[in-house]
KOLLUM-283880 format. One record per residue (C-alpha): residue in three letters; x, y negated, z negated. Coordinates in steps of 0.001 Angstrom, whole numbers, plus 500000, padded with zeros to 6 digits. Example, Ala and Ser with C-alpha at 12.3 -4.5 7.8 and 13.67 -1.06 7.14 Angstrom:
! residues 2
ALA512300504500492200/SER513670501060492860/
! end
This chain:
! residues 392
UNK500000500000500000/UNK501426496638501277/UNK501913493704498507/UNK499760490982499512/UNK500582487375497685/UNK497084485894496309/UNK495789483401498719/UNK498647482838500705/UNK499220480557503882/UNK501980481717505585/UNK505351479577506129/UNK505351478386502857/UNK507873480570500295/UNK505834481523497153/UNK503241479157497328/UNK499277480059497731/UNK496818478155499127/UNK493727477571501584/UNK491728475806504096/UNK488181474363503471/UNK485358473119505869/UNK483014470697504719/UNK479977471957503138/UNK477622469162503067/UNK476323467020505609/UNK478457463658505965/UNK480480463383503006/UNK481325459874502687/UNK484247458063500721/UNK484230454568499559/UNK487654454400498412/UNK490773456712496384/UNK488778457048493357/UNK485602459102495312/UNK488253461062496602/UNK489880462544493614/UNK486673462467491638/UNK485056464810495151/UNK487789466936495407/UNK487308469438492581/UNK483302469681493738/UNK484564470894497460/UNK487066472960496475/UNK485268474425493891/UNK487597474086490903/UNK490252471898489617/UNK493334472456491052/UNK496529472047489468/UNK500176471301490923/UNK499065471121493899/UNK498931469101497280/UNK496008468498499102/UNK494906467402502825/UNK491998465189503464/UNK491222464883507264/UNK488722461859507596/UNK486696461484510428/UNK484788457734509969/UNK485186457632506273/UNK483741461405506317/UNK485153464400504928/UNK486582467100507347/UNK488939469762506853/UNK490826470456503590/UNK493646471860503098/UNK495784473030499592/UNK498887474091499017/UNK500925475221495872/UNK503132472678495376/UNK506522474059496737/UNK509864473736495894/UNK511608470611496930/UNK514100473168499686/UNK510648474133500930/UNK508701471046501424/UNK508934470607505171/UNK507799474184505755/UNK504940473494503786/UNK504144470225505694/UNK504584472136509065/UNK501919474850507468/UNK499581472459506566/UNK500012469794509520/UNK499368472434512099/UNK495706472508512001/UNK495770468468511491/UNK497008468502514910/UNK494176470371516647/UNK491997468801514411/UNK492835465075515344/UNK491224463488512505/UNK491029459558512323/UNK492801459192509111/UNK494275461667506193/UNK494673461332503606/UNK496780462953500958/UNK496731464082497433/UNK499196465551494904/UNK498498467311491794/UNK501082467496489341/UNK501689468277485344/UNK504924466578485832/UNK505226463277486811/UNK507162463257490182/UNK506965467077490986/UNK504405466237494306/UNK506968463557495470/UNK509209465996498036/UNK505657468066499485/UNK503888464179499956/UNK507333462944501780/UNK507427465739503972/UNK503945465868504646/UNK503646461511505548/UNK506800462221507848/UNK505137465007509822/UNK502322463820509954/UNK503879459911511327/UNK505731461843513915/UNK502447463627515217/UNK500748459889515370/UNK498392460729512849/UNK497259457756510023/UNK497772458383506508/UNK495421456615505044/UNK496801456516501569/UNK498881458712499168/UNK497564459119495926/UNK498473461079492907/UNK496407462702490255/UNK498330463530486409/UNK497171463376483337/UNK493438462280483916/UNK494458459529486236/UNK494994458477489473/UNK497823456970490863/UNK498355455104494519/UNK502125455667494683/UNK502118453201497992/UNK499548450469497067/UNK501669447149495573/UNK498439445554494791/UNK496974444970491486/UNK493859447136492301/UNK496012449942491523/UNK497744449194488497/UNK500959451062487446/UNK499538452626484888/UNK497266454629487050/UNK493129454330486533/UNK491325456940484925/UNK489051459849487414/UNK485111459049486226/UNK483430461861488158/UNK479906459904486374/UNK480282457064488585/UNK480632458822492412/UNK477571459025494072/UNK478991462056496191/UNK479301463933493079/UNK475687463159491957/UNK475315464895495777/UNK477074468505494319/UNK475738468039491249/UNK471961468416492622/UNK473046471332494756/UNK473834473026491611/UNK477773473003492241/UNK480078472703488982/UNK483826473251489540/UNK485577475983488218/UNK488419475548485307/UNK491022476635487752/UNK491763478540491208/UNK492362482080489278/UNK489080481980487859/UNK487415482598491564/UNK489090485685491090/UNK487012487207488452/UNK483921486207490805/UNK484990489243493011/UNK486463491518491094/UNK485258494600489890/UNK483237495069486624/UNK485003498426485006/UNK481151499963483893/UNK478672498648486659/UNK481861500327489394/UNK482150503235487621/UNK478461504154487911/UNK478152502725491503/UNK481424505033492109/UNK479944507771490569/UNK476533507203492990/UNK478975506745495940/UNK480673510236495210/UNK476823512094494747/UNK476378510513498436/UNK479097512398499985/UNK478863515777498326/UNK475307516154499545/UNK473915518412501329/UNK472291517541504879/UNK468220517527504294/UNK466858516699500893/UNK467692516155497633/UNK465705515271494416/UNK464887511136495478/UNK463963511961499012/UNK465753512797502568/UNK469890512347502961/UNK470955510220505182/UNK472117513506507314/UNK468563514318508245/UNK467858510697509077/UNK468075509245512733/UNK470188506322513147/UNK467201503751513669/UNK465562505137510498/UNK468727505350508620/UNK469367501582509674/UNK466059500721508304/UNK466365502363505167/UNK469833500153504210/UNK468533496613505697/UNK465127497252502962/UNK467845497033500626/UNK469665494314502611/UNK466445492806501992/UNK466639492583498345/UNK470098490965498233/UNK469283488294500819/UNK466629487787499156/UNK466851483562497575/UNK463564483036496507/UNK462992482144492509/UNK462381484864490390/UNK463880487584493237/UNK465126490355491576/UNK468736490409489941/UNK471698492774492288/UNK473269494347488790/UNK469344495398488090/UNK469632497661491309/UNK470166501191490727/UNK473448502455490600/UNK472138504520494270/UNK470650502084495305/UNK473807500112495369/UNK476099502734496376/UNK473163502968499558/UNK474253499102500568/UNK477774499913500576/UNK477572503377502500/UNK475768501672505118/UNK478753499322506018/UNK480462502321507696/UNK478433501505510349/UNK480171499087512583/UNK476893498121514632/UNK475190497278511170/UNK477840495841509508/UNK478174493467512400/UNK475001492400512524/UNK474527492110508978/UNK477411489408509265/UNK475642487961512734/UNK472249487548510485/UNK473891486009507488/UNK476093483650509378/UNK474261482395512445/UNK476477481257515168/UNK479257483433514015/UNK478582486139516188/UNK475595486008519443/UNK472861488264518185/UNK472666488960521978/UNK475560490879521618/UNK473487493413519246/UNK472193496603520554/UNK468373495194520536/UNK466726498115518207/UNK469335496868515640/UNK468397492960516375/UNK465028494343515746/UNK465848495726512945/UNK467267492786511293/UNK464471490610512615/UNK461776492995510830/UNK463986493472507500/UNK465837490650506757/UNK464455487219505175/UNK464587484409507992/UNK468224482039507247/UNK466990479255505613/UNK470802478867503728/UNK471604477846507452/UNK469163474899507389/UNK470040471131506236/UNK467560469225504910/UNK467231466230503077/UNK466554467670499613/UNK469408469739500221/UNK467402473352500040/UNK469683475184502991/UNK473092474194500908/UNK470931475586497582/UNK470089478397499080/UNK473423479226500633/UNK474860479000496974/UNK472212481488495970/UNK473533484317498692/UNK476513483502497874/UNK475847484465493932/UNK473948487786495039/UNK476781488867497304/UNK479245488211494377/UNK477033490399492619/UNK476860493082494753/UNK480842493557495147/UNK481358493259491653/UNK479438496422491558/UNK481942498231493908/UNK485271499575492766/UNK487877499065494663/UNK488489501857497365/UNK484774501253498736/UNK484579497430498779/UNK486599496459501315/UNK483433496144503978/UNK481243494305501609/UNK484177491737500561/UNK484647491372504247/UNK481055490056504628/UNK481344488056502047/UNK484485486726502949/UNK482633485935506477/UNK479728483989504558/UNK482315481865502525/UNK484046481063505443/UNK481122480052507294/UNK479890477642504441/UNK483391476045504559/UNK484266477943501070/UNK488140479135501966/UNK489199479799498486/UNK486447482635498362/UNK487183483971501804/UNK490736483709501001/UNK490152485880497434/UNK487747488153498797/UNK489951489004501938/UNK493165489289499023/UNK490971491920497296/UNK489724493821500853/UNK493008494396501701/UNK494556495246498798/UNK492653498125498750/UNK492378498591503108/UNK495359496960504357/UNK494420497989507864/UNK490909496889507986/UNK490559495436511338/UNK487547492570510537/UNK489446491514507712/UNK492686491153509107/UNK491128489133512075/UNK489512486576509694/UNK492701486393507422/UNK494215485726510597/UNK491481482791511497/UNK491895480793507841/UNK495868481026508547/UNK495076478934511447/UNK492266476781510344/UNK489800478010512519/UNK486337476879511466/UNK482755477705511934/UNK480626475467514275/UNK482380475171517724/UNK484528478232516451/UNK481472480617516206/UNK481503482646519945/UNK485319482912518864/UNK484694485198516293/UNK481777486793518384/UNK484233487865520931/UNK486238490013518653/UNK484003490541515533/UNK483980494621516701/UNK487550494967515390/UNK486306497969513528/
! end
């Protein structure tokens, strides 16, 4: 089994890090302190010695990058990692952010960065620095920006009040998304123990009903997306994953052996990622007939589609926490796919750490590992991944 660092974008020796897509509609910035105050909320946690890209297109968030910070001997290999995607990108402005617990440490990575990024003829808007609580512009002169740095009020953004209705509350740290995906010891055993029952049995019947032996593949398809159904399923008061049985569980993740349904599981929950046309149409049927309708796809001005999308999210975090470790690769995988698609890269990145670990040849996995590395995102990206989504 290969060792795979946690989360990391290649190029840049021992440090970690990811890309993220906007998940809101039209973030916009009045000035450094909405940035820093914003950044936690799209990330998803607080991050610590860190740098971090903001492309700006008209005052409106874009892509986002973070990086570990690196060593000083590595800072221009981290500036080439995360300039790369700047480039196709072409933002109007970026700007850039360090996060450090000493003062100075984000100096060499925010040099590096501002010179690559002058030599491409991209703007930097500003470089600011966050320690302690505060916020520092380390190239403002002006008095608005006093020495002494000014404290981050998250209170007083209105973009924040914008997360904070969608239910979104930063986590304490980057490690903690980690324990969103990873396996709970008792509900994996049971589910493992389920999974194990599944393959000893004989073809025909057993005590709940008919094997999935004496089942045809439409029928067996139909069976799995009924308890697709329930998982998908964002309505209030829809029944809890870890209140599924432990076969009915181990049901969900047997069915990801099939490619065709696995696929269009991923095509359903992430519209645009993948043509439904390219489904055989019994299984687009399928899905039509089984699956709620995407309304987590859906913005609106009471924000329901972004609520909603936080909801699957949730259930799918469920649902692999359920798994141990040798079966969860496919169901990490289409949750890493969802995260991607809502712009979350520190999930994808974690789930896809996880998937591997345990599959390092899994061909779906690999292929999206190999789109974050890049920065490719969802929207124009989508028939992209449709053209090579059957990696098997």
């Amino acid at each position: 089994m290969r060792a795979r660092p946690q989360g990391r974008m290649p190029g840049a020796d021992g440090t970690t890090g990811e890309r993220h897509g906007c998940s809101m509609t039209q973030i916009r910035l009045r000035g450094p302190a909405d940035v820093v105050a914003v950044l936690p909320y799209q990330l998803g946690y607080h991050p610590r010695d860190s740098i971090v890209v903001v492309a700006l297109h008209d005052r409106a968030v874009g892509l986002i990058e973070r990086l570990d910070l690196p060593a000083p001997e590595h800072a221009e290999e981290a500036g080439r990692v995360l300039v790369g995607p700047l480039l196709r990108e072409r933002p109007e402005a970026v700007l850039l952010v360090g996060y450090e617990t000493a003062e100075g440490s984000s100096s060499p990575a925010l040099d590096a960065v501002r010179g690559q990024l002058m030599e491409a003829d991209l703007d930097v808007l500003d470089r600011l620095v966050v320690r302690d609580g505060r916020w520092y512009s380390i190239d403002c002169a002006d008095t608005c920006c006093p020495p002494e740095g000014i404290p981050v009020q998250a209170a007083d953004t209105p973009a924040v009040a914008e997360f904070v209705g969608l239910e979104v509350s930063p986590l304490t740290g980057r490690s903690a998304i980690t324990d969103l995906v990873a396996a709970d010891p008792t509900l994996a055993a049971a589910v493992g123990a389920a999974l194990g029952e599944r393959g000893a049995a004989d073809p025909g019947l057993t005590a709940t009903g008919p094997t999935d032996a004496s089942l045809s593949d439409a029928a067996r398809r139909l069976r799995a997306l009924s308890g697709w159904a329930v998982v998908c399923d964002v309505t209030a008061g829809a029944a809890e994953v870890e209140d599924l049985a432990p076969a009915q569980l181990a049901l969900l993740v047997h069915s990801l052996e099939d490619l065709a349904l696995r696929d269009g599981l991923v095509a359903w929950l992430c519209p645009g990622s993948l043509p439904l046309a390219c489904l055989p149409p019994d299984l687009f049927d399928a899905l039509r007939c089984t699956l709620p309708t995407p309304t987590w796809h859906r913005t609106s001005p009471d924000g329901s589609g972004a609520i909603a999308g936080r909801r699957l999210v949730a259930r799918l975090q469920s649902l692999v926490r359920s798994v141990p470790d040798e079966h969860a690769t496919p169901a990490l995988t289409v949750l890493a796919n969802l995260a991607w698609w809502q712009g979350d890269g520190a999930l994808a990145r974690t789930c896809l750490d996880r998937a591997l670990e345990a599959l390092p040849g899994y061909r779906l996995a690999l292929l999206l590992e190999r789109m974050l590395d890049l920065g490719v995102r969802p929207g124009g990206h989508g028939e992209e991944l449709g053209e090579g989504v059957r990696a098997g």
